[in-house]
N, C-alpha and C positions, 0 to 999 in steps of 0.2 A: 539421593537427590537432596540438595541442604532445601531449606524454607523459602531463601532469596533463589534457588531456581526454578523453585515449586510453584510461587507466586508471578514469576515472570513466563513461565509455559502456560498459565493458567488465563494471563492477559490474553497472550496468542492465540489460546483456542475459544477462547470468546470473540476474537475476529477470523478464526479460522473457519470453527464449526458455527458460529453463529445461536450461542446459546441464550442470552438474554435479549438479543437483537440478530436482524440479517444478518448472517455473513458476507464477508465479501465477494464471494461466486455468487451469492443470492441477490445482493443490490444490482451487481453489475448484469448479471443475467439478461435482462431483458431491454437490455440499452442496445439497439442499433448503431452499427455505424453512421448511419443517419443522424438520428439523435444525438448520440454520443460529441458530435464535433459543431452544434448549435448554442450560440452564448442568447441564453434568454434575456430576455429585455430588465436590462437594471442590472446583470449581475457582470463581474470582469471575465469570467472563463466557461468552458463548456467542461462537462463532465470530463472529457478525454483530456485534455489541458490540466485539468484536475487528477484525475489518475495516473498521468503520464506524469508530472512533476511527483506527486507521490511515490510510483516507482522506482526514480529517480533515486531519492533519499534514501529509499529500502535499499536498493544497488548498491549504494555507497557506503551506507553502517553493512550491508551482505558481505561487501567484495575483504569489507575488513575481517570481519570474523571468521571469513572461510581464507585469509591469507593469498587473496584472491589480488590483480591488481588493484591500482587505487581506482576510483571511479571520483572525480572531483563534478559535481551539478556545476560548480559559476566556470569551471576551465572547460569540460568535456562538451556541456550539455548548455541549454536554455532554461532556467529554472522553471519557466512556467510557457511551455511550449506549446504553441500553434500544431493539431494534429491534422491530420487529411485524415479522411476515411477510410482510406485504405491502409490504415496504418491500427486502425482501432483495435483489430481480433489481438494481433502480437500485445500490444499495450496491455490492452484489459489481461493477457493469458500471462505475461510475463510478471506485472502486480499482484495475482491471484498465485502464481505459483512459488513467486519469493516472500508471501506471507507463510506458504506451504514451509518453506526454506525456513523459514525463521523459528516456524513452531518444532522443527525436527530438530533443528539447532537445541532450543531450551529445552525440548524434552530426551537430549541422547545421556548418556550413563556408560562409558563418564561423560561431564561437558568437557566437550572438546573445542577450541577455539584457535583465533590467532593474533589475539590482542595481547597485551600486558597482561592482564590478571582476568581472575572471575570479576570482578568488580566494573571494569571498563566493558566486558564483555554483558555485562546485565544490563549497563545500561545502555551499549548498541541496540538489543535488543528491547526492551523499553522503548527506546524513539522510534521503532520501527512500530510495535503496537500503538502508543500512542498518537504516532504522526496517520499509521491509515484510520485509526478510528475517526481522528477528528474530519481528515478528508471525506471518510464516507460517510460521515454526517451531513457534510454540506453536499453530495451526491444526494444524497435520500432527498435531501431539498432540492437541489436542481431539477431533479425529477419529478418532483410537484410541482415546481413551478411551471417547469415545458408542459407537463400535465393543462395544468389550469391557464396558458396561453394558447392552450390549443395545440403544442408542436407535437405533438403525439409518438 
């Protein structure tokens, strides 16, 4: 495994396993579909709107690297989607399992891809750790906030 794949499996499993912070099965754990689809006062989206558009992105640098169809967010999808509640368990399990995706990806031997190069292929994966960390940070916060409005 070179340094530049060693460094980007190492991203993933700090959102995988959750070593310096929650993972992301760990933040999303305890969010009800209830909760999950509640936009707290002041803020543009609810958790699930939040995860769900995260997904999203993952999908689409996923579907590339696994030679998988395209998956386009502005053609296919809503980039920042209205969820129902009955839509939540898929959501949250489908985000949690394509970060799974992502970290088996950077850590296989050989890396196997289906982009252009190892280059294009690191930094798919890059936006995929980068884009859910930065999401489940504002999760960690949405969740305080519902927290301390009381939405429990």
């Amino acid at each position: 495994m070179s340094d530049a794949q060693a460094a980007i499996a190492e991203m993933l499993r700090e959102v995988v396993e959750g070593v310096d912070f929650d993972s992301a099965a760990q933040v999303l754990k305890s969010v009800t579909a209830a909760k999950a689809v509640v936009v707290p006062d002041g803020c543009p989206y609810s958790i699930a709107t939040n995860v769900a558009h995260t997904e999203q992105w993952q999908r689409s640098w996923l579907n590339q690297l696994k030679g998988l169809p395209r998956f386009d967010v502005y053609r296919d999808a809503k980039d920042f989607p209205i969820v129902a509640e009955s839509e939540w368990p898929a959501i949250r399990k489908a985000f949690v399992e394509g970060l799974e995706d992502a970290y088996a990806i950077a850590c296989a031997t050989p890396f196997a891809h289906h982009v252009k190069d190892e280059a294009a292929a690191f930094k798919r994966l890059t936006k995929i750790a980068l884009h859910a960390s930065y999401h489940l940070g504002q999760i960690k916060l949405l969740k305080r906030i519902l927290y301390a409005q009381g939405k429990k």
